[in-house]
PQR file of N, CA, C, O and H, with PARSE charges and radii, in Angstrom:
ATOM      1  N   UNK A   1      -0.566 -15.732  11.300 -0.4000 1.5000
ATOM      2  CA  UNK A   1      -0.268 -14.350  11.619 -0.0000 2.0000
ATOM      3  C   UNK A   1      -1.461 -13.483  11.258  0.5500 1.7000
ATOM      4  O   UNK A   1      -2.129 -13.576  10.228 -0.5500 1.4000
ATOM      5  N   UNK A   2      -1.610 -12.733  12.134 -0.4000 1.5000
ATOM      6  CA  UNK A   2      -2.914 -11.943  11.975 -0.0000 2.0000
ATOM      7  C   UNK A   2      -2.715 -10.282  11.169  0.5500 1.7000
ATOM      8  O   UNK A   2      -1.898  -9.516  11.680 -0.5500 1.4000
ATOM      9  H   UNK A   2      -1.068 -12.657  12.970  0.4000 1.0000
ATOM     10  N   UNK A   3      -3.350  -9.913  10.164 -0.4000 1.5000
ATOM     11  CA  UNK A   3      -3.210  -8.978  10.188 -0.0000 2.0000
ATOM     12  C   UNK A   3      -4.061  -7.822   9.968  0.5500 1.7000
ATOM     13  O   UNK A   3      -5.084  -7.801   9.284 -0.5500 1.4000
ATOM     14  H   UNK A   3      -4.014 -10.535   9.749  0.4000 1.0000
ATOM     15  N   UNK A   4      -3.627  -7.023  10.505 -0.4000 1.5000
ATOM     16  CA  UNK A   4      -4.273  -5.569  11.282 -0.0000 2.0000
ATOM     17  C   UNK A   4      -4.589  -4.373  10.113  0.5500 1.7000
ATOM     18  O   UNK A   4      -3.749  -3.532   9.794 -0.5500 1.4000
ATOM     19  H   UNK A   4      -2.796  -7.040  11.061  0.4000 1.0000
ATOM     20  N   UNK A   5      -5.989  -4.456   9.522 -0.4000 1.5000
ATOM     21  CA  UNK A   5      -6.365  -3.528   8.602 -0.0000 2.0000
ATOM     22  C   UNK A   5      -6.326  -1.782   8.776  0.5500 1.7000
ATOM     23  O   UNK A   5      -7.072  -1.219   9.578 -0.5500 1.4000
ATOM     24  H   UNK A   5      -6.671  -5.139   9.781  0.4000 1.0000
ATOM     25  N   UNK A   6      -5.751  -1.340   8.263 -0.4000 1.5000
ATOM     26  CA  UNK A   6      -6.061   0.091   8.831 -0.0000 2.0000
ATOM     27  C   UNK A   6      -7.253   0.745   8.898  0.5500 1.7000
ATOM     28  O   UNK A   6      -7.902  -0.007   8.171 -0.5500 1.4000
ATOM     29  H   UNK A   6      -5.145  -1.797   7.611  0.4000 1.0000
ATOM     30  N   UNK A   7      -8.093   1.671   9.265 -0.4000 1.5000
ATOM     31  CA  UNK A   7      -8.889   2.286   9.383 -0.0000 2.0000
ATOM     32  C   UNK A   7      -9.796   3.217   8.953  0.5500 1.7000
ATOM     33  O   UNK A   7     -10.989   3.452   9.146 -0.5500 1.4000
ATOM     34  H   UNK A   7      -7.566   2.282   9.855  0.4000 1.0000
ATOM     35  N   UNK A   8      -8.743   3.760   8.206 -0.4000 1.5000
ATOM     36  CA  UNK A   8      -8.736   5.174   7.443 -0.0000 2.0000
ATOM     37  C   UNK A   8      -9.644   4.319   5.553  0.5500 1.7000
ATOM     38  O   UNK A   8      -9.179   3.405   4.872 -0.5500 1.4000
ATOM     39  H   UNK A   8      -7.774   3.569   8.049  0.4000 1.0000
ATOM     40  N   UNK A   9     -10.769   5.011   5.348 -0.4000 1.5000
ATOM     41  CA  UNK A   9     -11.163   4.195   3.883 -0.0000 2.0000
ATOM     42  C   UNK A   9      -9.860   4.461   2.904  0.5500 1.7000
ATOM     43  O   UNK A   9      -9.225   3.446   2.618 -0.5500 1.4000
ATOM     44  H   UNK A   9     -11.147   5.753   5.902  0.4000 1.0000
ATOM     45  N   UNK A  10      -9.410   5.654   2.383 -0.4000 1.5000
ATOM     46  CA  UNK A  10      -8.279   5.831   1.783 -0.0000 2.0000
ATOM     47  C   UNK A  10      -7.405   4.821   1.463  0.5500 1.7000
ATOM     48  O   UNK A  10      -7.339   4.153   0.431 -0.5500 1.4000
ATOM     49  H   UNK A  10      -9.926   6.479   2.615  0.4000 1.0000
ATOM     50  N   UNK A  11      -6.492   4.771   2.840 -0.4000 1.5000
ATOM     51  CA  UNK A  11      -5.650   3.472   2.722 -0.0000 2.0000
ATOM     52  C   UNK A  11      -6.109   2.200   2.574  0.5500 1.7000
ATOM     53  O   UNK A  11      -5.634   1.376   1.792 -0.5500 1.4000
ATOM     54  H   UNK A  11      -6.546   5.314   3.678  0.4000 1.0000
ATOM     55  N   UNK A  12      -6.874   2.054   3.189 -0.4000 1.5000
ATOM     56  CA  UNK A  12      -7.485   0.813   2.802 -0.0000 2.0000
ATOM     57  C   UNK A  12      -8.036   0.774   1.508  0.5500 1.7000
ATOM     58  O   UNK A  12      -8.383  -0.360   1.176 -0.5500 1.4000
ATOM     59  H   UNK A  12      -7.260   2.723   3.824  0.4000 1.0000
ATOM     60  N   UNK A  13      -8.205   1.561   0.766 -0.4000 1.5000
ATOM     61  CA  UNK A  13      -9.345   1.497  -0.490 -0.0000 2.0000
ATOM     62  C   UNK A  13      -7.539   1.342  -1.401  0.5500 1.7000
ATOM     63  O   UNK A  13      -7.636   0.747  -2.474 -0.5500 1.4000
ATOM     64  H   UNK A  13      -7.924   2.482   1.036  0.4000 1.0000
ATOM     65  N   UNK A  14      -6.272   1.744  -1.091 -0.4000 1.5000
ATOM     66  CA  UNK A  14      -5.077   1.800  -1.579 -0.0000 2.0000
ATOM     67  C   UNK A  14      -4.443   0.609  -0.897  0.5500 1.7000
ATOM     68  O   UNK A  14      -3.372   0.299  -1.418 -0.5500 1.4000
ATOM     69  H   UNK A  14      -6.193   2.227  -0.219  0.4000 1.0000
ATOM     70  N   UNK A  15      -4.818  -0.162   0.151 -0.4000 1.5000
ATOM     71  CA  UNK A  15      -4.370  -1.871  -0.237 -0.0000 2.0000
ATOM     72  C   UNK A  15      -4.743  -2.381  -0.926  0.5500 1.7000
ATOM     73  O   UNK A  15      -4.024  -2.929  -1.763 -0.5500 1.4000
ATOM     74  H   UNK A  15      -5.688   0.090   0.574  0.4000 1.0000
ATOM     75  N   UNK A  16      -6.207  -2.481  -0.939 -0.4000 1.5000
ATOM     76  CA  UNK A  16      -6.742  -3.313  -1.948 -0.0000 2.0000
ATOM     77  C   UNK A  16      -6.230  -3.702  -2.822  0.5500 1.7000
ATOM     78  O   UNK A  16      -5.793  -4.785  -3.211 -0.5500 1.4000
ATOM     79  H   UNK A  16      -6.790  -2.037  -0.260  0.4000 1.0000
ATOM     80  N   UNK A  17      -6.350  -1.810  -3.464 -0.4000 1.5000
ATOM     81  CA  UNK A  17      -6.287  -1.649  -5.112 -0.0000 2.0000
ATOM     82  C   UNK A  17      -4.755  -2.123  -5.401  0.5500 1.7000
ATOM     83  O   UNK A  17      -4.418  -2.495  -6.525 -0.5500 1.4000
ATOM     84  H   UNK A  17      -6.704  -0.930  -3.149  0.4000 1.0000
ATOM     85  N   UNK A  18      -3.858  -2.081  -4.305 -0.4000 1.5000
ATOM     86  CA  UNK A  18      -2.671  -2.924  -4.526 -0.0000 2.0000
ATOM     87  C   UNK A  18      -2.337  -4.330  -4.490  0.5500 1.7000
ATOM     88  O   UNK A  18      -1.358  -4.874  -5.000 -0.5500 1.4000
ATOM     89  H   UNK A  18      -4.132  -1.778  -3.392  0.4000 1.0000
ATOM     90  N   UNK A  19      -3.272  -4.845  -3.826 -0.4000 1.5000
ATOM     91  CA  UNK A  19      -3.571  -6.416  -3.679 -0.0000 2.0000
ATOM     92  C   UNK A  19      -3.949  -6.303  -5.056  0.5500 1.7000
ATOM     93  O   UNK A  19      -2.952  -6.497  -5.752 -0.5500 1.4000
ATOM     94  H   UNK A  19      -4.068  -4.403  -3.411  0.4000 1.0000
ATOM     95  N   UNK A  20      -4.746  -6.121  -5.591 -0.4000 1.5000
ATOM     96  CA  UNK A  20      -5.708  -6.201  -6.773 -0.0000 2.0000
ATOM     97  C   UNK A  20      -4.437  -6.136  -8.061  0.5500 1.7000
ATOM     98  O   UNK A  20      -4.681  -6.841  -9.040 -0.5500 1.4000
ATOM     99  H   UNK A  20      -5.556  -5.963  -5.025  0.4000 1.0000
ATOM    100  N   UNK A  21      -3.571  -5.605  -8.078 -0.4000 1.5000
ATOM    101  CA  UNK A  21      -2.881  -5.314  -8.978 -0.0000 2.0000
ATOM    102  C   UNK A  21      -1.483  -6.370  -9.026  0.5500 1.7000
ATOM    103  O   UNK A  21      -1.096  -6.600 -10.171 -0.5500 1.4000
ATOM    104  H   UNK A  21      -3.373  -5.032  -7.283  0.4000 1.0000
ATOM    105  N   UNK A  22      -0.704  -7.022  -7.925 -0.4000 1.5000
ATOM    106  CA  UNK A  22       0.239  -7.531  -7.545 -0.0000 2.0000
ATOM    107  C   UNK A  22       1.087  -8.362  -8.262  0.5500 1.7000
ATOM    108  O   UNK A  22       2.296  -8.586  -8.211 -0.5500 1.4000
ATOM    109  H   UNK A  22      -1.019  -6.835  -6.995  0.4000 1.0000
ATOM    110  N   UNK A  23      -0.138  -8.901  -9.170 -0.4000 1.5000
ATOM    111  CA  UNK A  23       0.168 -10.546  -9.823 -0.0000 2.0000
ATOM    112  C   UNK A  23       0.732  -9.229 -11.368  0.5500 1.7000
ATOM    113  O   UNK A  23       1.723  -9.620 -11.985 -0.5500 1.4000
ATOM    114  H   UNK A  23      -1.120  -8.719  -9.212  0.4000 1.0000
ATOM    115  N   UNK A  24       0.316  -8.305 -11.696 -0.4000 1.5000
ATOM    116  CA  UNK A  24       0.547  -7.586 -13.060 -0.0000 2.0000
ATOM    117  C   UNK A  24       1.712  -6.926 -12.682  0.5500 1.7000
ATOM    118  O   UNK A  24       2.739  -7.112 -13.335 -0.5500 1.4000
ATOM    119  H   UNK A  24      -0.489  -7.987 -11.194  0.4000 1.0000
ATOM    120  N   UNK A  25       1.696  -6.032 -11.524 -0.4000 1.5000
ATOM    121  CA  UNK A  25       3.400  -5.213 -11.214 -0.0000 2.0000
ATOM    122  C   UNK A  25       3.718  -5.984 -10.118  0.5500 1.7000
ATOM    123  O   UNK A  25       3.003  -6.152  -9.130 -0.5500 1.4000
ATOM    124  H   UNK A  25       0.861  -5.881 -10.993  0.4000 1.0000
ATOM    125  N   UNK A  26       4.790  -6.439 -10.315 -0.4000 1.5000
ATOM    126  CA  UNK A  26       5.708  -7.430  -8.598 -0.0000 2.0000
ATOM    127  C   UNK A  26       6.376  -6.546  -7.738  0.5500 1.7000
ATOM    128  O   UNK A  26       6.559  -6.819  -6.552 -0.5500 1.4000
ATOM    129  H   UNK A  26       5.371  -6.302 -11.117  0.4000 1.0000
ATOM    130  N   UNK A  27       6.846  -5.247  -8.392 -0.4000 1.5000
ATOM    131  CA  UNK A  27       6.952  -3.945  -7.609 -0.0000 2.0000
ATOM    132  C   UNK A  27       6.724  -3.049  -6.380  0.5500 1.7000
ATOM    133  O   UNK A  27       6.857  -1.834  -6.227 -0.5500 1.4000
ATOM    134  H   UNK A  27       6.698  -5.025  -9.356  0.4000 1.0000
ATOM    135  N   UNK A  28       6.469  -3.699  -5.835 -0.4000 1.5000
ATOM    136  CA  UNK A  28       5.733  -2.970  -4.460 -0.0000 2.0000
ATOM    137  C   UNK A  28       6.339  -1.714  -4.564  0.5500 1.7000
ATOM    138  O   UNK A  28       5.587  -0.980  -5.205 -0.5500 1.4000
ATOM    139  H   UNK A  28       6.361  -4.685  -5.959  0.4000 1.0000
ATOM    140  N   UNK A  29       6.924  -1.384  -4.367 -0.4000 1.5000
ATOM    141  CA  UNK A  29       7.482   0.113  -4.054 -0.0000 2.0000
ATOM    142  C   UNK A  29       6.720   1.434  -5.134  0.5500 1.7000
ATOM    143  O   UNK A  29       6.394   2.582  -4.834 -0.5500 1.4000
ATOM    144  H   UNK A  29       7.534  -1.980  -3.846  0.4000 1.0000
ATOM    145  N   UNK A  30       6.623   0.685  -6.471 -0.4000 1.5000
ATOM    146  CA  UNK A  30       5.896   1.505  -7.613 -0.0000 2.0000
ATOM    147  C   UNK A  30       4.500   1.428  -7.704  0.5500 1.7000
ATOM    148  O   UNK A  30       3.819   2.307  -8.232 -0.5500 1.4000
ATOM    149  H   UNK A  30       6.888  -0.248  -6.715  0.4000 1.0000
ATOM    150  N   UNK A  31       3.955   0.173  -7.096 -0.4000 1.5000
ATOM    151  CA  UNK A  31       2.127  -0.047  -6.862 -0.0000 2.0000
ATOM    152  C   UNK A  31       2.156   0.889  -5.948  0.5500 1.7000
ATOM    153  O   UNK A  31       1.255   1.702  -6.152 -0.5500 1.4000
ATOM    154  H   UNK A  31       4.508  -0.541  -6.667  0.4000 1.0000
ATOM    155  N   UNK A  32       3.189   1.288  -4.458 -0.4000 1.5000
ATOM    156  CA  UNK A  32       2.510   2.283  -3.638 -0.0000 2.0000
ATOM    157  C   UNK A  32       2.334   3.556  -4.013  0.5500 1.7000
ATOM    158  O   UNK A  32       1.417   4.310  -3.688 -0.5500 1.4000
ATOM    159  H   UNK A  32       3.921   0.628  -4.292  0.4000 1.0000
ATOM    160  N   UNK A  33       3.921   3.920  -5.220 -0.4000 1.5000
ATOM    161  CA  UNK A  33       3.313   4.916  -5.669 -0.0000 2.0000
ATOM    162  C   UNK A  33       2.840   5.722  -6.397  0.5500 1.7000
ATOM    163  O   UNK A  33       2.975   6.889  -6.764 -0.5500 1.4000
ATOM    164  H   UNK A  33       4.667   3.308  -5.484  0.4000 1.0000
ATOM    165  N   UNK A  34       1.849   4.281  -6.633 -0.4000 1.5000
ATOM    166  CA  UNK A  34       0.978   4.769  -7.874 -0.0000 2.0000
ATOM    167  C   UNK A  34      -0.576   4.839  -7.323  0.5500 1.7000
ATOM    168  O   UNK A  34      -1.496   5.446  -7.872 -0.5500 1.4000
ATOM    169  H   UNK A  34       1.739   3.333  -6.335  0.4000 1.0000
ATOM    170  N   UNK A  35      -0.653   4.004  -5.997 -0.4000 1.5000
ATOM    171  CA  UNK A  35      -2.073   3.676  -5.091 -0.0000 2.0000
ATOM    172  C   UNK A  35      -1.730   5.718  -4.295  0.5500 1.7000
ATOM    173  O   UNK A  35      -2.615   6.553  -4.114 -0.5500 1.4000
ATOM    174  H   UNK A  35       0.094   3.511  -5.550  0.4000 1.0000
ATOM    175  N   UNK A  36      -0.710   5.841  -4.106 -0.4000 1.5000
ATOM    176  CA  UNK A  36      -0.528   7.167  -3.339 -0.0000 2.0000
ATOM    177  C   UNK A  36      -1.174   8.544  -4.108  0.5500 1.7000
ATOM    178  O   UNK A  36      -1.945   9.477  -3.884 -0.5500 1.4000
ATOM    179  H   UNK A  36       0.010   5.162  -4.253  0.4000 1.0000
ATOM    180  N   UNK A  37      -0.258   7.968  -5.224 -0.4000 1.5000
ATOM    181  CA  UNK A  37      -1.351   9.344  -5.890 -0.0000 2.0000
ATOM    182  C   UNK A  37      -2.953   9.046  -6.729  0.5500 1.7000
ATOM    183  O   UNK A  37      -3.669   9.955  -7.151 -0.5500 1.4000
ATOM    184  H   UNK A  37       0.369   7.211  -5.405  0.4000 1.0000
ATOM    185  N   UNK A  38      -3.233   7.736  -6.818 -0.4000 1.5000
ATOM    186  CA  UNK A  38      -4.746   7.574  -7.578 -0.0000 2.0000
ATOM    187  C   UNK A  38      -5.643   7.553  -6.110  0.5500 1.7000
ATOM    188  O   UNK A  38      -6.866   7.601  -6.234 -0.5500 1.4000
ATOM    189  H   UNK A  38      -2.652   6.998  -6.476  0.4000 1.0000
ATOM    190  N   UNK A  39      -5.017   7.478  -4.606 -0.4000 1.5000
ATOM    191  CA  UNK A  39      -6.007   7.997  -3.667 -0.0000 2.0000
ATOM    192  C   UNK A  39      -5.814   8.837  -2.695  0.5500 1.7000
ATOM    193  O   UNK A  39      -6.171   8.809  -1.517 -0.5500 1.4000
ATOM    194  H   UNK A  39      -4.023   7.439  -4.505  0.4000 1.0000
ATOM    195  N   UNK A  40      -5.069   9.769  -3.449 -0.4000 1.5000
ATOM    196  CA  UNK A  40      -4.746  10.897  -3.007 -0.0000 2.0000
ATOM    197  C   UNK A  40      -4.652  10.840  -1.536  0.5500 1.7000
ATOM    198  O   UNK A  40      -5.390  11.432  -0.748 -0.5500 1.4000
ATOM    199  H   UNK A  40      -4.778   9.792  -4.405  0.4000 1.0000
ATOM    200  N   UNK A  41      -3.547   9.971  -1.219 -0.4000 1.5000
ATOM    201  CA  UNK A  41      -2.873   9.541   0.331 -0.0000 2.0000
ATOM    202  C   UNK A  41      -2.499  10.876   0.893  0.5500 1.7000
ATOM    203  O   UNK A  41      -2.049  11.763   0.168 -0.5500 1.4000
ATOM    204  H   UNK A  41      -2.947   9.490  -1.859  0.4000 1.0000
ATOM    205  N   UNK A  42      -2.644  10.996   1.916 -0.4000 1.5000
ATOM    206  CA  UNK A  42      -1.843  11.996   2.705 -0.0000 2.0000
ATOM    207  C   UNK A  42      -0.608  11.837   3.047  0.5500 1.7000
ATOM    208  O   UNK A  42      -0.412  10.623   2.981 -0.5500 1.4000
ATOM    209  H   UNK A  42      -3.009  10.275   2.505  0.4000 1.0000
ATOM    210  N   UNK A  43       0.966  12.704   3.590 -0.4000 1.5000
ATOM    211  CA  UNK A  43       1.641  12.062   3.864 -0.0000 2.0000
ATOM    212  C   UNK A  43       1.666  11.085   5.125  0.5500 1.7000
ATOM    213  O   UNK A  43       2.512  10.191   5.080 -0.5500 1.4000
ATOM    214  H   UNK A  43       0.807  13.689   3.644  0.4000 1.0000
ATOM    215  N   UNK A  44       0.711  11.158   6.418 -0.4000 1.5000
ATOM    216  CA  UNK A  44       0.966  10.272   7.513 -0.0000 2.0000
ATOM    217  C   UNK A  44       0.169   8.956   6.672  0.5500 1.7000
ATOM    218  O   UNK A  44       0.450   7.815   7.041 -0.5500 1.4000
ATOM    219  H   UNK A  44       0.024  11.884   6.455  0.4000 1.0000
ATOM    220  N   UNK A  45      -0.963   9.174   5.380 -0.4000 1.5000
ATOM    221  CA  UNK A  45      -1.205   7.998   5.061 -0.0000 2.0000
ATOM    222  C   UNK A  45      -0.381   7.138   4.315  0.5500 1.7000
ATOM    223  O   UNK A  45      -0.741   5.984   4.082 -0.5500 1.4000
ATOM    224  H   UNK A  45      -1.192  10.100   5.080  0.4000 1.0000
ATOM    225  N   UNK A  46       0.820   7.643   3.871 -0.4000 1.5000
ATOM    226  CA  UNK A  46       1.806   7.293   2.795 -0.0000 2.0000
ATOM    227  C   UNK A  46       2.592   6.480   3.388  0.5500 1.7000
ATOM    228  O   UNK A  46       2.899   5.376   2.939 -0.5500 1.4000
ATOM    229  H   UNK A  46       1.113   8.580   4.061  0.4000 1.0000
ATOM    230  N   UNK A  47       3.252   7.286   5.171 -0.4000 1.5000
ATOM    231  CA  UNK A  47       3.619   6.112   6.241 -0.0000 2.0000
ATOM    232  C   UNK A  47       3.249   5.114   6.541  0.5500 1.7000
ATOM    233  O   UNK A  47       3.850   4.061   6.756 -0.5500 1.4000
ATOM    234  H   UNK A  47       3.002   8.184   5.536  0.4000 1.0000
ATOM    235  N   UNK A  48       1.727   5.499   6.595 -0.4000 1.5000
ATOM    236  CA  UNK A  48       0.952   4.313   6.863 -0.0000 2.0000
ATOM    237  C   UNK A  48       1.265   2.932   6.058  0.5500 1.7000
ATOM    238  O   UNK A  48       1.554   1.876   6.622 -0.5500 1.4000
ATOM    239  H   UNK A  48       1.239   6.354   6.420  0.4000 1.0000
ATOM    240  N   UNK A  49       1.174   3.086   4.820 -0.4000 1.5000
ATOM    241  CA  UNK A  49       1.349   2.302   3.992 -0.0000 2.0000
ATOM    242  C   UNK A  49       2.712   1.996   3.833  0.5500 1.7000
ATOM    243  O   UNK A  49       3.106   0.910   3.406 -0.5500 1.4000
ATOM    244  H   UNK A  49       0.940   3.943   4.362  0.4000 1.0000
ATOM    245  N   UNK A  50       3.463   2.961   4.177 -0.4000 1.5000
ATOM    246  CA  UNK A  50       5.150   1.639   3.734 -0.0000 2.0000
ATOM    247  C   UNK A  50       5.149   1.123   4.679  0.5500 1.7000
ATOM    248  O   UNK A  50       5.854   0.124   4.538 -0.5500 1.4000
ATOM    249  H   UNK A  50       3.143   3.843   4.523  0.4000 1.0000
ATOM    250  N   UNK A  51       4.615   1.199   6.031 -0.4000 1.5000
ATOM    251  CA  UNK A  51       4.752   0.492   7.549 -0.0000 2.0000
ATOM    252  C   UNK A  51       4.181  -0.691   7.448  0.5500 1.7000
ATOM    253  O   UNK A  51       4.536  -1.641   8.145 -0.5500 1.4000
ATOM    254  H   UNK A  51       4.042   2.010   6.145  0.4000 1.0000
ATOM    255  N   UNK A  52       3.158  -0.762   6.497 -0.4000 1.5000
ATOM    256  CA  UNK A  52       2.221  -1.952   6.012 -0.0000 2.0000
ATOM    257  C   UNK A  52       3.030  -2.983   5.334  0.5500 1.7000
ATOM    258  O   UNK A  52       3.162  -4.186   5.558 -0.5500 1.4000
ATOM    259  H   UNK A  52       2.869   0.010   5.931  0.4000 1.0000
ATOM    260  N   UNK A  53       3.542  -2.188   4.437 -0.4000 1.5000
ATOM    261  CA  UNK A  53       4.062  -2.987   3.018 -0.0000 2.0000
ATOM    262  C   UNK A  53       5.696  -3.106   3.524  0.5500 1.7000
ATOM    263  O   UNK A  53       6.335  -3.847   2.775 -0.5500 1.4000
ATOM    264  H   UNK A  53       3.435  -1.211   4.255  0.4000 1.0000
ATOM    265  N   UNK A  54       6.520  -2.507   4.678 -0.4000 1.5000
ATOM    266  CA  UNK A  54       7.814  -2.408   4.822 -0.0000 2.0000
ATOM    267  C   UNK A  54       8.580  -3.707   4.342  0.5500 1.7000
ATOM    268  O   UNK A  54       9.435  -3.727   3.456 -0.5500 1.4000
ATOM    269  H   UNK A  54       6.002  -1.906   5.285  0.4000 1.0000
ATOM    270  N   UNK A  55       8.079  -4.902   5.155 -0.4000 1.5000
ATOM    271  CA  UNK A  55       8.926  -6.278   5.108 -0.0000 2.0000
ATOM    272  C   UNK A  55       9.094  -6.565   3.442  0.5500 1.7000
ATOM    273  O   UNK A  55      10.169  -6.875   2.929 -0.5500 1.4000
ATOM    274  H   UNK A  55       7.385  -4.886   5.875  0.4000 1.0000
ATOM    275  N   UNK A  56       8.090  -6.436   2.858 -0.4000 1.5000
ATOM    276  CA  UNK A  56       8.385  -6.880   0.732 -0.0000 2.0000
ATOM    277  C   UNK A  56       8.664  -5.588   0.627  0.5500 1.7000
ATOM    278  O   UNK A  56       9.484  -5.735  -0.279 -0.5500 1.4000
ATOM    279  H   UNK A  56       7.216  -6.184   3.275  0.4000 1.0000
ATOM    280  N   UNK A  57       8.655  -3.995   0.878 -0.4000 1.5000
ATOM    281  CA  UNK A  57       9.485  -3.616  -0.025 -0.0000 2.0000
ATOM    282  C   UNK A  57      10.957  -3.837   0.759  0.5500 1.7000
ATOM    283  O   UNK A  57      11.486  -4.030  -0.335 -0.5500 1.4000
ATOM    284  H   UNK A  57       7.989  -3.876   1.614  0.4000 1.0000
ATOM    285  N   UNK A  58      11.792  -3.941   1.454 -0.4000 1.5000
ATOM    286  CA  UNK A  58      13.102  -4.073   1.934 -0.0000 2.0000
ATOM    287  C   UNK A  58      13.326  -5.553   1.499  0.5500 1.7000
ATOM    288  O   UNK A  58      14.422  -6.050   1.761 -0.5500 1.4000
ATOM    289  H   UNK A  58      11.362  -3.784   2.344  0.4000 1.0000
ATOM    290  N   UNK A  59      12.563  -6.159   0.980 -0.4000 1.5000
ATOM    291  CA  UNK A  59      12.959  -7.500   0.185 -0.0000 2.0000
ATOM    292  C   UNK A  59      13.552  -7.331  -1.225  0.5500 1.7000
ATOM    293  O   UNK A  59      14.599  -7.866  -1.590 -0.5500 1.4000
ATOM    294  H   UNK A  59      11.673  -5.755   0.768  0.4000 1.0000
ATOM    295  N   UNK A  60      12.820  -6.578  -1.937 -0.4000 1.5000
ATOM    296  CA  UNK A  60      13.079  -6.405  -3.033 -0.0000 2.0000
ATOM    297  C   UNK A  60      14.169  -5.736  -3.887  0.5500 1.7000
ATOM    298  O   UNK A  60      14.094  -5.761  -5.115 -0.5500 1.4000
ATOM    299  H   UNK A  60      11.969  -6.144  -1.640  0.4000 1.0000
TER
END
């Protein structure tokens, strides 16, 4: 499965830093929003990112 990086440095600089963190908080829902406010996401970037992350957080 391929997947489709966003564009914007922001969000992307706020996957990372959530990849980067994953194995310490298992949380997804609280890494986003904690990546939301340390890169000062916008709200369409905030969409962006649960659209990303939707399938694990509705797992959890």
């Amino acid at each position: 499965m391929t997947t489709i990086m966003p564009t914007d440095k922001n969000l992307r600089n706020a996957i990372t830093w959530i990849e980067e963190h994953r194995r310490e908080q298992p949380d997804i829902r609280q890494l986003m929003a904690q990546a939301a406010t340390r890169f000062n996401l916008t709200p369409m970037e905030e969409l962006a990112l649960a659209k990303f992350y939707r399938e694990e957080a509705s797992a959890q």
